[in-house]
C-alpha positions in Angstrom: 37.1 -57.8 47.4 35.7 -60.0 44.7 32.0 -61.0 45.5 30.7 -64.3 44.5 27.4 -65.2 44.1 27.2 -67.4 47.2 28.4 -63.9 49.2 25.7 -62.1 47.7 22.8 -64.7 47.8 23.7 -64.9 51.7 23.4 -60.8 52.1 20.5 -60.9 50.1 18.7 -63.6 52.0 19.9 -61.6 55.3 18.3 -58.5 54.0 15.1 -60.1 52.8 15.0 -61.8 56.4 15.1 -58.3 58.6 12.7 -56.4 55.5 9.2 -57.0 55.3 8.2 -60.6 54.2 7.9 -61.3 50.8 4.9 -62.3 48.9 5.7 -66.2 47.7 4.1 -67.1 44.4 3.7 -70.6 44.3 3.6 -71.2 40.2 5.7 -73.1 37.7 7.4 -70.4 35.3 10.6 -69.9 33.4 11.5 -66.4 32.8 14.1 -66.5 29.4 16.1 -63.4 29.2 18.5 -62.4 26.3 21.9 -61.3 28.5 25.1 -61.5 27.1 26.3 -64.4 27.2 29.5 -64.7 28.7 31.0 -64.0 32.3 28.7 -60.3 32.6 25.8 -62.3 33.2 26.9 -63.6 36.6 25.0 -60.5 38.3 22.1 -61.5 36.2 22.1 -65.5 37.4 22.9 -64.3 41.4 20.1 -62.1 41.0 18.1 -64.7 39.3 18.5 -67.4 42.0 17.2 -64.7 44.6 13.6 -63.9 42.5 13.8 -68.1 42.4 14.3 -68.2 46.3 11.4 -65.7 46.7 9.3 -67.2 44.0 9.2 -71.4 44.4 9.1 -72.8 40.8 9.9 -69.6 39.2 13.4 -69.9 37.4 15.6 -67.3 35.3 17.5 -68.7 32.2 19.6 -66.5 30.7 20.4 -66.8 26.8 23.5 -64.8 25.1 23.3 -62.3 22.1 19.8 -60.7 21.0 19.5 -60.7 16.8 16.9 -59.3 14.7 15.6 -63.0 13.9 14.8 -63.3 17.3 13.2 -59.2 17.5 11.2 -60.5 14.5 9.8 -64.0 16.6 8.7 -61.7 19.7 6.9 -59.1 16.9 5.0 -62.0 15.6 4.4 -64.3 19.3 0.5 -64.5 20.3 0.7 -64.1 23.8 3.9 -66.6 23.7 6.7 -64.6 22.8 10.1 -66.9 23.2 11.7 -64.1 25.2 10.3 -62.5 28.5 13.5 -59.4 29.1 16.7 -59.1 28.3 19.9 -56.3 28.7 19.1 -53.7 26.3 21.7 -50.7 25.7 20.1 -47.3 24.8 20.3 -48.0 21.2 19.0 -51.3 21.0 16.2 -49.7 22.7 15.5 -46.9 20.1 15.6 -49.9 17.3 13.2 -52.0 19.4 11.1 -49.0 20.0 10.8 -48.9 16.1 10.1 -52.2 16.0 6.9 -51.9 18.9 8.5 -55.0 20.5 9.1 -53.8 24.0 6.3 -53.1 26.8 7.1 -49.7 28.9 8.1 -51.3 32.9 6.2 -49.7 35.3 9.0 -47.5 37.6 6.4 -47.3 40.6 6.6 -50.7 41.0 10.6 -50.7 41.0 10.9 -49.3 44.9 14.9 -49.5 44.4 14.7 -47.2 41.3 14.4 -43.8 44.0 18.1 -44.8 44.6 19.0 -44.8 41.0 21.3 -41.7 40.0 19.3 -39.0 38.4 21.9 -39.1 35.1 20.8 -42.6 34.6 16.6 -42.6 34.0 16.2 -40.7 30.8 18.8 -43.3 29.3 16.0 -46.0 29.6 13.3 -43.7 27.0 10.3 -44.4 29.1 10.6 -47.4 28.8 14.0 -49.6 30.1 15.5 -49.6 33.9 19.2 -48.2 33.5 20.9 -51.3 36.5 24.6 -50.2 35.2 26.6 -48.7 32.8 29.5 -49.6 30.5 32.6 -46.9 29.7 33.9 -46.2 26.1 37.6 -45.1 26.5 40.8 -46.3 24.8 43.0 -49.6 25.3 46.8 -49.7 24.8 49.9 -51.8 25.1 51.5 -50.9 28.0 54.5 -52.0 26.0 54.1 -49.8 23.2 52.5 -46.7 24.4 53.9 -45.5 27.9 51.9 -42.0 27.9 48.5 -42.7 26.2 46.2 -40.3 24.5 43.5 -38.5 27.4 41.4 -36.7 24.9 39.5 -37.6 21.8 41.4 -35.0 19.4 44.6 -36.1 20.6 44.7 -39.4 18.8 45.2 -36.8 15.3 48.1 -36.2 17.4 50.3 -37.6 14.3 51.7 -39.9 17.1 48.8 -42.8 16.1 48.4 -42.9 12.7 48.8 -46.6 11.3 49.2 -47.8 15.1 45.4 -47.6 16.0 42.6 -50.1 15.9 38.9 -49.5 15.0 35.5 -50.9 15.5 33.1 -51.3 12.2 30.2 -49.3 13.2 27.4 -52.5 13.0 28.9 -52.6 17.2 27.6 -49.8 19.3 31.5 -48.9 20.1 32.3 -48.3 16.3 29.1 -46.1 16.1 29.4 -44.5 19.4 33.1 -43.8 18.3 32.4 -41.8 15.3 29.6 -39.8 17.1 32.3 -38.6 19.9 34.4 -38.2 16.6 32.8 -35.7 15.5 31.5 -33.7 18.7 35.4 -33.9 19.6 36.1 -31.3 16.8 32.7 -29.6 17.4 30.7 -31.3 14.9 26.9 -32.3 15.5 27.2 -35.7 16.5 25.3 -37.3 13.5 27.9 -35.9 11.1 28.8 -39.8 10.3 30.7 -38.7 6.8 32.6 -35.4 8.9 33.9 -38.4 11.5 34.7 -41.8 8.7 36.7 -38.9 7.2 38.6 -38.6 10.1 39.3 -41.9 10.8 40.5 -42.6 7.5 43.1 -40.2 8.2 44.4 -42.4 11.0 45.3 -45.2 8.7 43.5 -48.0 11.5 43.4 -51.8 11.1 39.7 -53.0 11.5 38.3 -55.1 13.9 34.5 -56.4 13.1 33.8 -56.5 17.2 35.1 -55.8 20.2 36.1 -58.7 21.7 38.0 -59.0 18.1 39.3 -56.2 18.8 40.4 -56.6 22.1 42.3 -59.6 20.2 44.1 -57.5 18.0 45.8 -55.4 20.8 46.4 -58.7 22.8 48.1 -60.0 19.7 50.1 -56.9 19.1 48.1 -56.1 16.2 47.7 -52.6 16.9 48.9 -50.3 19.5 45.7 -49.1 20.9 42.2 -49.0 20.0 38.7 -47.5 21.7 37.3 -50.1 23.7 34.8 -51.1 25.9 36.3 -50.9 29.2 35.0 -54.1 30.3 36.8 -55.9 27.5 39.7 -54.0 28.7 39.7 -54.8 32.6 39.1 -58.6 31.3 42.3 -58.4 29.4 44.3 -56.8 32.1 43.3 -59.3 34.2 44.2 -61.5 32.8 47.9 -60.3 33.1 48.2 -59.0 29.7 49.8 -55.4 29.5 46.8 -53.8 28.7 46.3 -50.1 30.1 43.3 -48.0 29.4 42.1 -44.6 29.6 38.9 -42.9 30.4 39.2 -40.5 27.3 37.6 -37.2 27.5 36.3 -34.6 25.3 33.7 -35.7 25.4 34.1 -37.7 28.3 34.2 -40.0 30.4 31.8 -42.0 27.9 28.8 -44.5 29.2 26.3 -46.6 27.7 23.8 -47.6 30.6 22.4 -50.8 30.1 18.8 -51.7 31.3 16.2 -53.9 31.9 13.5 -54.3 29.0 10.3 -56.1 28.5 9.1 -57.6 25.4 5.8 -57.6 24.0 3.3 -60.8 24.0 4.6 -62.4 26.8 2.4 -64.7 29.2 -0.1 -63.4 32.0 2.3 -62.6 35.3 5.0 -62.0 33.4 5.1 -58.5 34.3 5.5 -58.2 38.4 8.5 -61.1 38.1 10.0 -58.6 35.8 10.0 -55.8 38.2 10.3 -58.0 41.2 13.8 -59.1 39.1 14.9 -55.3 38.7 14.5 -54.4 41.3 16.6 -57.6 42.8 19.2 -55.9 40.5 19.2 -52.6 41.8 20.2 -53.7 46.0 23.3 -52.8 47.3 24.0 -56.6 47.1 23.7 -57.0 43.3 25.2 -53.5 42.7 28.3 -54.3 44.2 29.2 -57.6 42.7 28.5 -56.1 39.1 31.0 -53.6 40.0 33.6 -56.0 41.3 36.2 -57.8 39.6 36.4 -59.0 36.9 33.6 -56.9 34.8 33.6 -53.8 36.7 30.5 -52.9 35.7 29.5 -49.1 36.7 27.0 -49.0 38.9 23.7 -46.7 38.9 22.6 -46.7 42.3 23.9 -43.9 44.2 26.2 -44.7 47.4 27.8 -47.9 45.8 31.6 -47.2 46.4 33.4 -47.7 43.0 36.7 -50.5 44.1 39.8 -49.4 44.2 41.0 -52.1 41.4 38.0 -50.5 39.1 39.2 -47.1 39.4 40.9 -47.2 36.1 38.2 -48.1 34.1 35.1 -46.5 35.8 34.5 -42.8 36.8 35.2 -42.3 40.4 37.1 -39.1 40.9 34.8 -35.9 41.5 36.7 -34.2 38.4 35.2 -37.8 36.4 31.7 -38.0 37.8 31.1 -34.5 36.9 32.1 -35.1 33.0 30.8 -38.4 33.2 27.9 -38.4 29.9 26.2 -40.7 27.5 25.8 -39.8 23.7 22.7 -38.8 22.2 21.9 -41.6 20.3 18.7 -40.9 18.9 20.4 -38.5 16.6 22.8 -40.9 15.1 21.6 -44.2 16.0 19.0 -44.6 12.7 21.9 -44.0 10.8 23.6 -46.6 11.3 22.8 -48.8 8.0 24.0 -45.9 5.8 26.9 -45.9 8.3 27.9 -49.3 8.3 27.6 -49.0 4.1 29.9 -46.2 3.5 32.6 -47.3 6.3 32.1 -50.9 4.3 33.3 -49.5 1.4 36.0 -46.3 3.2 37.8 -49.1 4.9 37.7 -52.4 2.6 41.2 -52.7 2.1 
């Protein structure tokens, strides 16, 4: 069932009815939070509207895409920083750590972070609330490719080469590609040079993004390419023959996203933050961020994974098991020198 965010406003205001009554702050205050957007932020908005219902006068506004211009304004802000939070992937996070532009949440005052899976926490550095997770596996034509690749090493195959797309490492997916790259033919997983060297034997077409790339295999472009598996469940349903697979070796591959503060933001910032995450981690919010059409993965434990996501997130035993993240920290300050060398490997 798809939830809306009527269906979870109602459940919500149900369950806030029957738990203990809620503080109301009566004050005047826009929270703006960098999300991404497009349709993914609809968890974000539903759970927005329910820290507005609990808080009269306090609204959420949700701005898309988060760019060092705008890291740079909240490093210099006195005490007014444009942005209060935003959706922050674990290597976003190690860059903004760098940057000392992010203000560690405080987890005790989260209570809906005990039901948060214990694979989840460390994913945050201290600092972020993992609320759900996003899968890196491998979109195809269903037209083209009838018994897809389940591993890493097996797009060297032979069966690939010229027929595959690939992400420029500046996205997370390009640089989270090359990392599982190299640990796929047991190589340390910052060995950037070992893995653009084995890419550039699979003769790929570039795509700058993902959602380009997700273009490229819509437009029969290229026969498959790795992929976020949201962008992939969005072009399957939208009745493209897209199929994907939750590649392995390593694998199934996630990248939690979580819920960061910035620095120099304004006096009661803070407890509408966690009041807000901790929205996001109910049942209610969990659910619909796992429903169609995003699919998001959820971290609480107990939240039944759909039967129309099971192709894109882990939900077998077998899955959850081998379900892992990368280790970022060792790769992800390489990603300048990364994004230079692939530049020039794959110009043509």
């Amino acid at each position: 069932m798809k939830l809306t965010r009527r269906s979870v406003l109602g459940s919500l205001t149900a369950a806030t009815v029957l738990a203990s009554p809620t503080i109301l702050r009566a004050q005047t205050r826009e929270l703006v939070m960098v999300g991404y957007g497009n349709d993914s932020d609809a968890p974000l908005i539903a759970a927005g509207e329910e820290l507005s219902r609990r808080n009269p006068g306090v609204t959420l506004r949700v701005i898309g895409g988060l760019s060092s211009e705008a890291l740079a304004q909240i490093k210099a802000a006195r005490g007014n920083s444009p942005y209060d939070l935003a959706v922050m992937g674990s290597p976003a996070i190690i860059n903004a750590l760098a940057e000392d532009v992010l203000v560690p949440l405080d987890f005790s005052q989260i209570p809906n972070a005990a039901n948060v899976d214990p694979k989840f926490p460390s994913y945050g550095y201290d600092v972020g609330q993992p609320i759900w997770f996003e899968g890196i596996g491998v979109a195809y034509d269903t037209t083209k490719i009838t018994t897809p690749p389940t591993t890493w090493e097996e797009l060297w195959s032979g069966a690939y080469t010229g027929r595959i797309g690939m992400c420029r490492p500046q996205s997370n997916l390009g640089l989270g590609v090359l990392a599982a790259t190299s640990e796929a033919f047991g190589m340390p997983q910052s060995d950037m040079e070992f893995a653009l060297n084995k890419w550039l034997e699979l003769d790929p077409l570039v795509g700058r993004s993902p959602p380009l790339l997700q273009q490229m295999i819509e437009r029969g472009e290229v026969d498959l390419a790795p992929l976020w598996h949201v962008n992939s469940a969005l072009a399957a349903n939208s009745g493209l023959p897209i199929g994907y697979t939750k590649i392995t070796g390593p694998g199934p591959l996630m990248l939690p996203t979580n819920i960061v503060q910035f620095v120099n933001t304004a006096d009661g910032t803070a407890d509408l933050v966690h009041e807000f995450t901790d929205i996001l981690l109910t049942p209610e919010i969990q659910s619909m961020a796992g429903s169609a059409p995003i699919y998001f993965g959820a971290v609480v434990e107990g939240i039944a994974v759909p039967e129309e996501a099971a192709p894109y997130v882990p939900s077998t035993p077998e899955e959850l098991a081998t379900t892992t993240s990368l280790e970022w920290p060792d790769f992800a300050p390489l990603r300048g020198q990364t994004v230079e060398t692939f530049d020039r490997m794959f110009a043509s």
